[in-house]
PLY file of the C-alpha trace (Angstrom):
ply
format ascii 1.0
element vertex 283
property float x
property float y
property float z
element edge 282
property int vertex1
property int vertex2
end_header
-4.20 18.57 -13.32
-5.09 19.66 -9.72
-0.94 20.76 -9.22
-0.70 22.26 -12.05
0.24 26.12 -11.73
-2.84 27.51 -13.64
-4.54 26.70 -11.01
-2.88 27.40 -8.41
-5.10 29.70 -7.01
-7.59 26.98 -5.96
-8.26 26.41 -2.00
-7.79 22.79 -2.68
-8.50 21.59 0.95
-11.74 23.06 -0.08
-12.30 21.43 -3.30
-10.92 18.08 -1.70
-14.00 16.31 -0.66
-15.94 17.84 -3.92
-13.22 16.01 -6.20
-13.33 13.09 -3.79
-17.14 12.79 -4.28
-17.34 13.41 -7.88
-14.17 10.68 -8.69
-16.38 8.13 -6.65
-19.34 9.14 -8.99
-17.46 8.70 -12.53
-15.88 5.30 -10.92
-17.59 2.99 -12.86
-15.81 4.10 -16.05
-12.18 4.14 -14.15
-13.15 0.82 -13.02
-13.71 -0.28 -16.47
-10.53 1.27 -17.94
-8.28 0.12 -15.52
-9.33 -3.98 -16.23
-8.44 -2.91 -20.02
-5.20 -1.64 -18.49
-4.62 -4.97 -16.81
-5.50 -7.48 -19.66
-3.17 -5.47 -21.46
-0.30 -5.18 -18.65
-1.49 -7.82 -15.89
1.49 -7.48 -13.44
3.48 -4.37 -12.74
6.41 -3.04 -10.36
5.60 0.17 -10.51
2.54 2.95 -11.23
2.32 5.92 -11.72
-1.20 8.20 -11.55
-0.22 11.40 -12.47
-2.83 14.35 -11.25
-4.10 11.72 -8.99
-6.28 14.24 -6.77
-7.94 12.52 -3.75
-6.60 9.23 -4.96
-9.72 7.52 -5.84
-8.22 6.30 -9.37
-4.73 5.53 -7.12
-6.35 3.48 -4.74
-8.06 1.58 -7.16
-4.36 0.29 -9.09
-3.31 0.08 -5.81
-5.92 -2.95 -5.49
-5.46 -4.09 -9.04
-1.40 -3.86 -8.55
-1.08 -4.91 -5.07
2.33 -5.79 -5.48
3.21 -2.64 -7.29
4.94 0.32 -5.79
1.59 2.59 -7.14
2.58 6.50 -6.31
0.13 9.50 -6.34
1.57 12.31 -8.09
0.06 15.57 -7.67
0.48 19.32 -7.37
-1.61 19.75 -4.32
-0.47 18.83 -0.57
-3.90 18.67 0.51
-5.17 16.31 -1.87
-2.00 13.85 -1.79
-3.24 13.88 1.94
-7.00 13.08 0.84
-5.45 10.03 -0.88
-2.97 8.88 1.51
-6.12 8.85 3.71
-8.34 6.97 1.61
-5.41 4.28 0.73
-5.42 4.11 4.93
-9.20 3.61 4.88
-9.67 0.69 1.91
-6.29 -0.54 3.13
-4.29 -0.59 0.34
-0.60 0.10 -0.19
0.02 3.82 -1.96
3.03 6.05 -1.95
2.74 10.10 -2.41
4.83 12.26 -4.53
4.44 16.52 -4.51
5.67 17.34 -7.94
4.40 20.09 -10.22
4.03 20.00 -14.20
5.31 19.90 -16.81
8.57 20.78 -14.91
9.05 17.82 -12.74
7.82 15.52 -15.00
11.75 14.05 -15.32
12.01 13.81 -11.42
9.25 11.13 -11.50
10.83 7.78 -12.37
10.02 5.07 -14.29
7.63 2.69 -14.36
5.51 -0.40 -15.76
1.92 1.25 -15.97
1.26 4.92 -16.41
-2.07 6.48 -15.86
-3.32 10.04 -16.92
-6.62 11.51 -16.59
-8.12 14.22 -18.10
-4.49 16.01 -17.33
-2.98 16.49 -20.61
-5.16 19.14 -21.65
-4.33 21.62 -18.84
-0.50 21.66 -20.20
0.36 23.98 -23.21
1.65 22.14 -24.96
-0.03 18.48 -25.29
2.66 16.93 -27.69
5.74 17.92 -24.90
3.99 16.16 -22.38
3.19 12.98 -24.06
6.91 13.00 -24.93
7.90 13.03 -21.40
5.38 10.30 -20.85
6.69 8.09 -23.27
10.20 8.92 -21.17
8.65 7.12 -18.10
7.39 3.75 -19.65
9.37 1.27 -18.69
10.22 -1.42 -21.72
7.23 -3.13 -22.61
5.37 -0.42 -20.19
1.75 0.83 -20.58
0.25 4.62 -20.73
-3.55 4.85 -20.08
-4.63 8.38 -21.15
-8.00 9.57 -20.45
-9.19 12.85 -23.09
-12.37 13.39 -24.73
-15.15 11.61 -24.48
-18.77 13.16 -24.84
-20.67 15.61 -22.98
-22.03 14.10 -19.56
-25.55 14.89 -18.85
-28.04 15.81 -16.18
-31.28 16.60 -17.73
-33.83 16.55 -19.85
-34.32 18.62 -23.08
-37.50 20.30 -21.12
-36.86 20.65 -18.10
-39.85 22.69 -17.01
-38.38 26.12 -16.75
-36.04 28.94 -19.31
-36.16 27.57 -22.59
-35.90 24.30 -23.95
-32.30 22.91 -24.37
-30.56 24.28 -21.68
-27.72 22.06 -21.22
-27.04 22.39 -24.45
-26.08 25.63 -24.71
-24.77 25.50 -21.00
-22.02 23.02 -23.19
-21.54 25.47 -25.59
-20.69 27.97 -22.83
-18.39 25.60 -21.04
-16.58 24.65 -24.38
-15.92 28.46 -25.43
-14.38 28.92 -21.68
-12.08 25.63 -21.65
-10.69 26.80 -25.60
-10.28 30.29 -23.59
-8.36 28.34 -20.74
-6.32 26.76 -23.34
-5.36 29.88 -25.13
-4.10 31.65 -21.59
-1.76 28.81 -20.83
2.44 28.90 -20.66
3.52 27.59 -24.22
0.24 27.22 -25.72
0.93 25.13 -28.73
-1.92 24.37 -31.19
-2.22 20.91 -32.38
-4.74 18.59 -33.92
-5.90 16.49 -31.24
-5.88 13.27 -32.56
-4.50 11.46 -29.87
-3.66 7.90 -31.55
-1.26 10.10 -33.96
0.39 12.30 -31.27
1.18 9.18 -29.47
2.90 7.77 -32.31
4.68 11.02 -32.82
5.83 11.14 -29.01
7.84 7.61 -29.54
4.68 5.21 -28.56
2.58 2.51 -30.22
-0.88 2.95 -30.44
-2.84 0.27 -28.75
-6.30 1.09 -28.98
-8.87 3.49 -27.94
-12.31 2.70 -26.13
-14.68 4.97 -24.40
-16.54 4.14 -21.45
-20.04 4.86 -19.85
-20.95 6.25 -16.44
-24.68 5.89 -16.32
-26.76 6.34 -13.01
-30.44 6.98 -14.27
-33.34 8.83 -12.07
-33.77 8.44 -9.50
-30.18 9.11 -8.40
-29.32 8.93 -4.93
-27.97 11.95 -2.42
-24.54 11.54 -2.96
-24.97 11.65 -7.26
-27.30 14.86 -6.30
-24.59 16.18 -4.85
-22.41 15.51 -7.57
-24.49 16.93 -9.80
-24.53 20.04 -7.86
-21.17 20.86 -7.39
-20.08 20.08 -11.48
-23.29 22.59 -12.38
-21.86 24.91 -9.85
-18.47 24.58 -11.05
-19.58 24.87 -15.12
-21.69 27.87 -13.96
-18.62 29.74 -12.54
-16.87 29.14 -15.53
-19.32 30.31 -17.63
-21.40 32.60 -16.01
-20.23 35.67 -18.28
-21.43 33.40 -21.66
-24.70 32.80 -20.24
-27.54 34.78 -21.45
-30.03 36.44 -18.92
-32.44 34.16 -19.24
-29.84 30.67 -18.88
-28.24 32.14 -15.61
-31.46 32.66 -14.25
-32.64 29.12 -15.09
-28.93 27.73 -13.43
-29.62 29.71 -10.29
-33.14 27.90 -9.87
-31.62 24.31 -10.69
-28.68 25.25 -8.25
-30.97 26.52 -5.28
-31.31 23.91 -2.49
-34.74 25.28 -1.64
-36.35 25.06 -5.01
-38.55 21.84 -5.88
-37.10 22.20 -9.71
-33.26 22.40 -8.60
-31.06 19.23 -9.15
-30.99 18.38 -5.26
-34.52 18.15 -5.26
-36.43 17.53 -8.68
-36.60 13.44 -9.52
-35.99 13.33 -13.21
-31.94 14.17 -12.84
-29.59 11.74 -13.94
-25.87 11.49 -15.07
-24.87 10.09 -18.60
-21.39 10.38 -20.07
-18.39 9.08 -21.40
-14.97 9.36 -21.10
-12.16 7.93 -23.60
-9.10 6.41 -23.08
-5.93 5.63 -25.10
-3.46 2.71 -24.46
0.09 3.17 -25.66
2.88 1.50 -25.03
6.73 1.44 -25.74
7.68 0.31 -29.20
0 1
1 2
2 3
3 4
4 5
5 6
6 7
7 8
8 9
9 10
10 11
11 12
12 13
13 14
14 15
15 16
16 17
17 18
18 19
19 20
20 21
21 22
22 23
23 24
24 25
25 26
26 27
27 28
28 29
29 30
30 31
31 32
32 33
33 34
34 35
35 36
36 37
37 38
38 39
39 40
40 41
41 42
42 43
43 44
44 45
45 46
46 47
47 48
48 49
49 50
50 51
51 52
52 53
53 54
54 55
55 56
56 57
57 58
58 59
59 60
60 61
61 62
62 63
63 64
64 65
65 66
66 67
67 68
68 69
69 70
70 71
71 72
72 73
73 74
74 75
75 76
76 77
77 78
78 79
79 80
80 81
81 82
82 83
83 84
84 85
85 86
86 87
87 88
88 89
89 90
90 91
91 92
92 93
93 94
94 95
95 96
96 97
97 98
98 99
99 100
100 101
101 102
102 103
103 104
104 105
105 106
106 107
107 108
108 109
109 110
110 111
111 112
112 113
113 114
114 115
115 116
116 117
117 118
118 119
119 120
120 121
121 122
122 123
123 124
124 125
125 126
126 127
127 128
128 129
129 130
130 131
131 132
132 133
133 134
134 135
135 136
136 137
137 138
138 139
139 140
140 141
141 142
142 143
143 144
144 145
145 146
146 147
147 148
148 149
149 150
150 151
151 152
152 153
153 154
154 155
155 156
156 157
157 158
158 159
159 160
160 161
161 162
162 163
163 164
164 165
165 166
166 167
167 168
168 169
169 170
170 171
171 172
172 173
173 174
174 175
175 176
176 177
177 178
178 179
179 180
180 181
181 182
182 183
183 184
184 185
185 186
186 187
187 188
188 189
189 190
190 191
191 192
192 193
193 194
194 195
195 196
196 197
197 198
198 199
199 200
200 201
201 202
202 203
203 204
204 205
205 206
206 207
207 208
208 209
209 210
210 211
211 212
212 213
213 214
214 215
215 216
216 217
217 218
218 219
219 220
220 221
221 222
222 223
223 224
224 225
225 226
226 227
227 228
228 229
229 230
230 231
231 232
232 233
233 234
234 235
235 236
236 237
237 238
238 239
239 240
240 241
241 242
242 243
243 244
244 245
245 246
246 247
247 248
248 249
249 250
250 251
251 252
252 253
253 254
254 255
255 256
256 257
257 258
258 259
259 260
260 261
261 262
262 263
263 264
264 265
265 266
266 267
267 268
268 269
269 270
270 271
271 272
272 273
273 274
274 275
275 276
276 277
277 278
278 279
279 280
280 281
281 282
């Protein structure tokens, strides 16, 4: 989650616009979700979207829920300000709320639909928070939590310089740092992440599980380039120190502006991935 204290460190008025552009990218997926979400729970007084960033997932129930009280909750003033600015622009009704996690998660309220994305994972201890989840739901109420999914890519296997494969093992790299993440975290509890059981041991039913797809195939326009960019910039920094020589010499070339083979210029980039969600609701 953007508020949560880990990261705290963050210049998130920086990072604002980068999350901003790179929620607007992976849309199509949240999009998706969110009509399962509806089918499943079509009317709603209240939503919550908890680690809402920017509010580009907010904004969106807001549309869906129009009649809802819909509330961004996040850790970060500046990007509760990004998203009471974007509810402004698409004209949609959307309430803030500063509150950081897990601590404050009681302080939130209740309400009819719940929404989580990729959040979870950046508290120690996973099973606590789906508890206090399953404390918001209203009767009858609906969590949508976004984990997992697989690997979203950029590239092809050859891409023309370094060695064959590169994303591959730039995953490998990425994976190593978020278990190392994990591990550093306040009340680091290991658990088995299978999410369908840990919601039935946090007081929830099951509902389902889908994945969805965000695919925008060469040639992708600027703003995807961009996007591109700044998550390759972003797994770099995170992994520079499990890159070999060779790897971090291939990431600076796709990450230089000037070069004809980086991702802002070269015309066989592309984004591919998945992300899946699980629906829960109150027994």
């Amino acid at each position: 989650m953007s508020g949560h204290k880990h990261h705290d460190h963050l210049d998130w008025n920086e990072r604002g616009e980068i999350m901003e552009r790179e929620a607007e990218v992976v849309f199509p997926l949240v999009e998706q979700a969110f009509q399962w979400v509806r089918e499943v729970r079509p009317e709603a007084g209240r939503v919550l979207d908890i680690g809402s960033g920017p509010g580009v997932a907010a904004c969106q129930l807001a549309r869906l829920y129009p009649d809802a009280e819909v509330v961004a909750v996040d850790g970060a003033p500046a990007l509760l300000e990004r998203a009471a600015a974007r509810a402004e622009r698409l004209g949609v009704r959307l309430t803030t709320r500063h509150a950081q996690l897990p601590d404050e998660f009681g302080e939130l309220g209740t309400a009819d639909v719940v929404w989580i994305g990729q959040v979870l994972h950046h508290l120690g201890d996973q099973e606590a928070g789906l508890a206090e989840l399953a404390g918001l739901l209203r009767p009858g109420g609906v969590l949508a939590l976004m984990e997992g999914g697989l690997p979203f890519r950029f590239l092809p296997r050859d891409i023309g310089i370094g060695r064959t494969g590169f994303q591959s093992r730039l995953d490998v790299a990425v994976s190593t740092g978020f278990a190392e993440m994990r591990a550093e975290l306040p009340g680091k509890v290991d658990v088995v992440e299978d999410w369908a059981a840990m919601i039935g041991r946090a007081g929830m039913r099951h509902v389902g599980t889908r994945s969805f797809l965000v695919d925008h195939p060469s040639r992708i326009d600027e703003r995807t380039r961009r996007y591109v960019h700044s998550v390759l910039t972003g797994w770099g920094d995170f992994s520079a120190d499990r890159l070999s020589e060779e790897d971090a010499a291939t990431l600076a070339r796709l990450l230089d502006p000037e070069d004809e083979a980086g991702v802002l210029r070269r015309p066989d980039a592309f984004v591919l991935g998945a992300r899946t969600i699980y629906l829960a609701t109150t027994p």
